[in-house]
N, C-alpha and C positions, 0 to 999 in steps of 0.2 A: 933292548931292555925295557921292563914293563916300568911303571911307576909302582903301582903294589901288586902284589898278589896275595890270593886270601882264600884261604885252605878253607873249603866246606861250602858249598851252595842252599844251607837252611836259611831259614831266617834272618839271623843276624847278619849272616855273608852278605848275603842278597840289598838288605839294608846297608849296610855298610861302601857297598860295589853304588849302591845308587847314590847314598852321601860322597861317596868321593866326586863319581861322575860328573853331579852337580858344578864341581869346581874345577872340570876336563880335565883330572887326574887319569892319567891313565892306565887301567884296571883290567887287571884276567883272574878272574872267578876259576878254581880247579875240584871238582865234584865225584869223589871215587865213585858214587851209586849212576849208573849209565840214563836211569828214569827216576822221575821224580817220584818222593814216599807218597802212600798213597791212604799209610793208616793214618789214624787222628790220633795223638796224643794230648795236642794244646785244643779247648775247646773255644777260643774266645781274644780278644783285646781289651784290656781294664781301661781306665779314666785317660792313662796319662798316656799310653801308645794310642789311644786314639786321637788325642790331639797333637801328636805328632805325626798324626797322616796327616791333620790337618792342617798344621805347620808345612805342611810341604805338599798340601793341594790334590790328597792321595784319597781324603777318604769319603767322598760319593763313590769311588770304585767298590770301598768295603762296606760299605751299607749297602749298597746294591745284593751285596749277597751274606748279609748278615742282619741278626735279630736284635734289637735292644732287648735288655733287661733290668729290672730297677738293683742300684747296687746296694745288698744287703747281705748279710747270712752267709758272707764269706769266711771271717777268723773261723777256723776251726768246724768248722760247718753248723755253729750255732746260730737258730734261726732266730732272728730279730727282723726288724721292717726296715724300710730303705731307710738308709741313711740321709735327714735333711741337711740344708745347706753347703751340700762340697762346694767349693769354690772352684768351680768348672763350669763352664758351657757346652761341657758333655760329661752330664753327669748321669752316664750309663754304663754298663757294662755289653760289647757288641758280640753277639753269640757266629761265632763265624767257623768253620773247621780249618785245622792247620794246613789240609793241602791247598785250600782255597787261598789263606794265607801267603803260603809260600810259593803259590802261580801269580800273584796280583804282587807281589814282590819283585819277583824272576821277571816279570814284565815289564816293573817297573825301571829297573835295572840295565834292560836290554835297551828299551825304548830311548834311552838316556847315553848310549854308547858302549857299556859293560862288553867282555867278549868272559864267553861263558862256554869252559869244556867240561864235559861230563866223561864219565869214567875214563879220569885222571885222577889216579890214586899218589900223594906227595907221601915220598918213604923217607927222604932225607933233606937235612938243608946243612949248607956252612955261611959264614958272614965274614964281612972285609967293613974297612973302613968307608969302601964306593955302595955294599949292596948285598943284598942275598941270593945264593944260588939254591934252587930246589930242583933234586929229583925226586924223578916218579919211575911208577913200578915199570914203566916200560922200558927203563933206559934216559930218559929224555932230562935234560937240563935248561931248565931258563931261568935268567935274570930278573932281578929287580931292583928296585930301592929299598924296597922295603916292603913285608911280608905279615901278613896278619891272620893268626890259628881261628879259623871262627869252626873248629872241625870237633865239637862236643867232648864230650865226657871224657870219652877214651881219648883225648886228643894225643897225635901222632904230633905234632908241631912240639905241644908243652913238653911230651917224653923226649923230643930232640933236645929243645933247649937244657933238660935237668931242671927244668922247674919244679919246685915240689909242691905236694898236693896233700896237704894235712888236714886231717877230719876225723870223723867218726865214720866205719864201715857201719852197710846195711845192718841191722838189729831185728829186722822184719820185711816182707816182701809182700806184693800185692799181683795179682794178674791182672791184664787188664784186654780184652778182646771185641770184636764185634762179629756177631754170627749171630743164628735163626736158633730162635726156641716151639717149642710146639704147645707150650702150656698154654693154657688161656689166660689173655691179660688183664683179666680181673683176679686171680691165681698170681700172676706174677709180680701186681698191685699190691693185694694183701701179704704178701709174703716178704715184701721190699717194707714194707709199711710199717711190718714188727719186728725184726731181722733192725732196723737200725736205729732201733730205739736203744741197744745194746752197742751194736756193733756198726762203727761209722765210717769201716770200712769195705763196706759190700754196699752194691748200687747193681741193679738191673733194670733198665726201661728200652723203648724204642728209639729206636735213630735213625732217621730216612723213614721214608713210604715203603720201602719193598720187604717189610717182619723186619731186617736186623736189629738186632739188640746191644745195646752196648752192657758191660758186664764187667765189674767190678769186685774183685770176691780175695779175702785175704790167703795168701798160699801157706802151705803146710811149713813152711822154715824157709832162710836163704838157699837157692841153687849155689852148688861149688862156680859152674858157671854160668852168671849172671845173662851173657850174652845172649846164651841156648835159649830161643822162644820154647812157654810151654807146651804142652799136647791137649788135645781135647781130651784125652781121659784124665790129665790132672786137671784141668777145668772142670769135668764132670765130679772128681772128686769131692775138690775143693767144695762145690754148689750144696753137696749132698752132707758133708760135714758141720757145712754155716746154715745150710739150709732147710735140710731134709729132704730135696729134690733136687737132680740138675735141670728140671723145668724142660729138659727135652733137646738141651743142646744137642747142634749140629749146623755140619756146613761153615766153620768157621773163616770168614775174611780175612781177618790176620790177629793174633794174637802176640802177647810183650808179658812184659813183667817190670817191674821196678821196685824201687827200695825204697830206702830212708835214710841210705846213707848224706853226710853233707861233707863238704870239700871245700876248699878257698884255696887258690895257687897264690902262692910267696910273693909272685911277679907275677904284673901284668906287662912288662917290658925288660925284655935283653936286648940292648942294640936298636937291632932294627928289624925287631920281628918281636911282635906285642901276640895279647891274647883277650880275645874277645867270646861274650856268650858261656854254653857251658863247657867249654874249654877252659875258664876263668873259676868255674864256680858249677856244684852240682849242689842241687838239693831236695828233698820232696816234694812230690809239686801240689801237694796242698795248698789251696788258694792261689792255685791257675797264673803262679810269677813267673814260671820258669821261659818261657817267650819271650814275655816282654821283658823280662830282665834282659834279655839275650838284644832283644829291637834297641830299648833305649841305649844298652853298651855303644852299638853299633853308632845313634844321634848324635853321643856325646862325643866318639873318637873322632867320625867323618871330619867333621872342620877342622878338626886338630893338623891330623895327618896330612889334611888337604894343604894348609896352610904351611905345612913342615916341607910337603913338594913343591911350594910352589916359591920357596922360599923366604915369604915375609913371617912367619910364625916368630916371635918373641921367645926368648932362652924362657927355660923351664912350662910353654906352651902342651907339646908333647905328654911329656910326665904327668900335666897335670889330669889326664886321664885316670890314671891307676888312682893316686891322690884321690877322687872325686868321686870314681864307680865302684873301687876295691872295698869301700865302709859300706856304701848300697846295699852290694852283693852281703857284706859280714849280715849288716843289720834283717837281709832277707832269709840269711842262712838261722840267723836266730828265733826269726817269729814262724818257720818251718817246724824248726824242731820243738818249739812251744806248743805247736797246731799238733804236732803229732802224739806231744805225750798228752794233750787235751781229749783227745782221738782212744786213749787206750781205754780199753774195758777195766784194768784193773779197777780197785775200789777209792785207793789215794788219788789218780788222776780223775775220776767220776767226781769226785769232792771238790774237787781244786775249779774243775768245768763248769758243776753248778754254783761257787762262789762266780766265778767269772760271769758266767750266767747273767744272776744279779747285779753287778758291776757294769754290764752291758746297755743295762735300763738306764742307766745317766747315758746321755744323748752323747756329752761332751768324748766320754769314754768308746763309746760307739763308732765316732767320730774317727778319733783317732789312733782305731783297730784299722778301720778300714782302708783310711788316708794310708797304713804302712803297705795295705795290700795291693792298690792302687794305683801306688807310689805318685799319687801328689803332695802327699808332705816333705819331700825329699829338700831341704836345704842345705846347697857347697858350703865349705866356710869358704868363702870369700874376703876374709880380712873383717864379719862384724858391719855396721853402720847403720842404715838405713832397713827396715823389718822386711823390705821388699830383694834385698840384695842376699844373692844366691839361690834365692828361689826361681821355678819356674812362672812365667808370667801369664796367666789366663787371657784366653780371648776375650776381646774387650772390645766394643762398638765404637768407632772413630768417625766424624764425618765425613769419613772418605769410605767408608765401610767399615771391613773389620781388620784386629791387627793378625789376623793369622794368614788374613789373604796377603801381605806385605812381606809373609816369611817365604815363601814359596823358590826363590831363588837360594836360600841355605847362606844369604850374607850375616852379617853384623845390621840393626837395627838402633838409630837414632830416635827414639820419640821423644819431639821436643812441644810441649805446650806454650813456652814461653815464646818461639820465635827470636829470640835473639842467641842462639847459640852452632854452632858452627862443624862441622867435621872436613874439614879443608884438609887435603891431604890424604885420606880416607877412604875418597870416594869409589876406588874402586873396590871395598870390601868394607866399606859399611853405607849404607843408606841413611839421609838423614829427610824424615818427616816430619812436618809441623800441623801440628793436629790440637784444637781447643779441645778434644774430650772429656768432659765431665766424668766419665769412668775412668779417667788415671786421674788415682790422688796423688799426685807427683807433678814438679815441674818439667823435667823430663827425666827419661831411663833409657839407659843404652844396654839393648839384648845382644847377649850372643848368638851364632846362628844356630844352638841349641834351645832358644829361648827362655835360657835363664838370666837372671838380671843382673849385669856387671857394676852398673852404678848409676847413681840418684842425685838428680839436683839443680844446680844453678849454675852452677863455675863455670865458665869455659876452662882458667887453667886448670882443674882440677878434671874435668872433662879430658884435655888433650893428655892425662897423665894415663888416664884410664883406656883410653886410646891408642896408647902405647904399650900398655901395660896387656892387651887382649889383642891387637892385630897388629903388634909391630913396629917399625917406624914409619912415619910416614911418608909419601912419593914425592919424588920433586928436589 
């Protein structure tokens, strides 16, 4: 019998397979696609997944093969200048393509223990009060403890369990492909140039050294189905309709479609088989969330679940996942569907844009457009207190270094400036540091190994409550 299993080898999975691993949970990754995708959908990692590579000592790997960019011009694709003051230590946005993503994931994963089978398709599952049984299309049955859908949009898991998935169907659709044009790209410049002064749905530029293009172009209506990739001659269409050219398409890489529908499942837990990623949540991927929503799901569950195997997790531990990422997901599903009707050519939504527009000039307002898209403004309710508690905690310079190199094992975090305070009992799931920092205004904080902040202060007894209150009781 496994400890989890977790339907779908993207992203999320992959992230999630490596957060358990961390805690020698014992993990089988199951992947219907036999090779890894090879188109780009996600272009990138925003503020807050990238400091959680760097919470977990990942991310000289994704710079290595990724570009900075200054973060701005994201809501809705109104350009504005970088946004000053985030309160990040990487306040960039890292240009990186999603299969690069998802090899530097898969690696990470594997490196760390993960057992990982590719075309293994899960058709069924049942539960008991020991475990979950999953078959696949082969015939084949295996155990576990517990089971986690990280398997997208259409998920096979959510449909097993009867989870429902209420929303708004697509309204409008988009192609989206990469393939060789033969126009000339000062032709292809100017045409992109006055094409979305209107319409801020069509995008064509280059990608890669060798002509492809990537090409963005709104389609003639919803396909009945969604799944069917389109053809180059409705791509050609489409160019020539939005455009007056299809600029010479040809040789197409691979081509998709998408919508604008948005979705939120009921549950993110029956039992003992939860739902992560877009499995949990679809939405437009206007302003580049739909990844990282999927990566940070993945942050928050890992220690949960880790903690629920390994048996010291605290009652209502578990649950508190859905509790904490299901308003996330709502609050991302809602500034989508604001981005998209910002987006429409009509004449009321043009109105409403350029009011926004102007409202964007106040810096403060700027700010905290971006911070949603970013997601470092994200604060749990955690019960209230202290303005630092539930938020995530920025890297901060210690004279021991920094605190994000301290997180890299996926524990609990003591940072005490005072030195008189204690996690006796603890120790084997939480660390405790005594560090003078002058960057924590706080006498100390105790992080999750999410690295958001559970609590602030002095107490020891109010400390050992909290202590208890996040990892359990204590050994001994």
């Amino acid at each position: 019998m496994y400890d989890v299993i977790i339907a779908g080898g993207g992203p999320t999975g992959m992230m999630l397979a490596a957060e358990l691993r961390l805690h020698g949970v014992d993990v089988l990754v199951l992947e219907k696609e036999t090779e890894p995708v090879g188109y780009v959908r996600a272009l990138g990692l925003h503020v807050r997944s990238i400091e959680v590579m760097d919470q977990r000592g990942l991310l000289e790997r994704f710079l290595a093969h990724g570009r900075k960019y200054p973060v701005g011009g994201f809501f809705a694709a109104i350009p504005k200048p970088p946004t000053e003051g985030l309160d990040s230590a990487h306040a960039y946005v890292l240009g990186i393509p999603q299969p690069v993503i998802d090899r530097l994931l898969a690696e990470r994963a594997a490196e760390l223990g993960a057992e990982v089978r590719r075309g293994r398709e899960l058709v069924g599952l049942e539960q008991d009060e020991e475990g979950v049984t999953a078959e696949l299309a082969d015939g084949a049955r295996l155990r576990s403890r517990y089971l986690v859908g990280c398997d997208g949009g259409r998920s096979t898991v959510r449909r097993l369990l009867g989870v429902g998935f209420p929303g708004e169907p697509s309204r409008t659709e988009t192609l989206l492909g990469e393939m060789q044009v033969t126009a000339a790209p000062e032709e292809v410049a100017a045409a992109t140039a006055e094409i979305r002064k209107t319409q801020l749905r069509f995008g064509i530029g280059p990608f890669g050294d060798d002509g492809t293009h990537r090409i963005v172009v709104p389609a003639e209506g919803v396909a009945a189905d969604r799944s069917a990739p389109p053809t180059l001659d409705e791509f050609k269409r489409r160019l020539r309709a939005v455009a007056g050219t299809d600029f010479g398409v040809h040789s197409p890489r691979w081509m998709s479609r998408f919508g604008d529908g948005t979705r939120l499942a009921e549950r993110y837990r029956v039992g003992r088989v939860l739902l992560a990623g877009d499995a949990a949540h679809v939405h437009p991927p206007v302003g580049g969330q739909g990844l990282n929503l999927g990566v940070q799901d993945a942050f928050n569950l890992g220690w949960r679940l880790a903690a629920e195997v390994a048996g010291w997790a605290p009652e209502g531990l578990l649950d508190g996942y859905e509790a904490e990422r299901r308003p996330v997901a709502a609050d991302v599903l809602d500034n989508t569907r604001a981005q998209m009707e910002l987006m429409s050519t009509e004449p009321g939504p043009r109105a409403v844009r350029r009011l926004l527009s102007e409202l964007m000039d106040i810096e403060e307002v700027n700010r905290r457009l971006t911070e949603k898209i970013v997601a470092i403004g994200i604060r749990y309710d955690l019960g209230g207190g202290h303005e630092l508690v539930g938020r995530r905690m920025r890297d901060i310079g210690l004279e021991r270094g920094r605190l994000y190199g301290l997180m890299h094992r996926g524990r609990g975090l003591l940072l005490d400036r005072t030195g008189g305070l204690s996690a006796a009992g603890w120790e084997d799931r939480v660390d405790h540091v005594v560090d003078g920092s002058d960057e924590l205004d706080a006498p100390a904080v105790l992080l999750r190994p999410d690295g958001h902040v559970a609590w602030v202060g002095d107490d020891q007894q109010d400390l050992h409550a909290h202590l208890s209150k996040w990892f359990g009781a204590p050994a001994g």
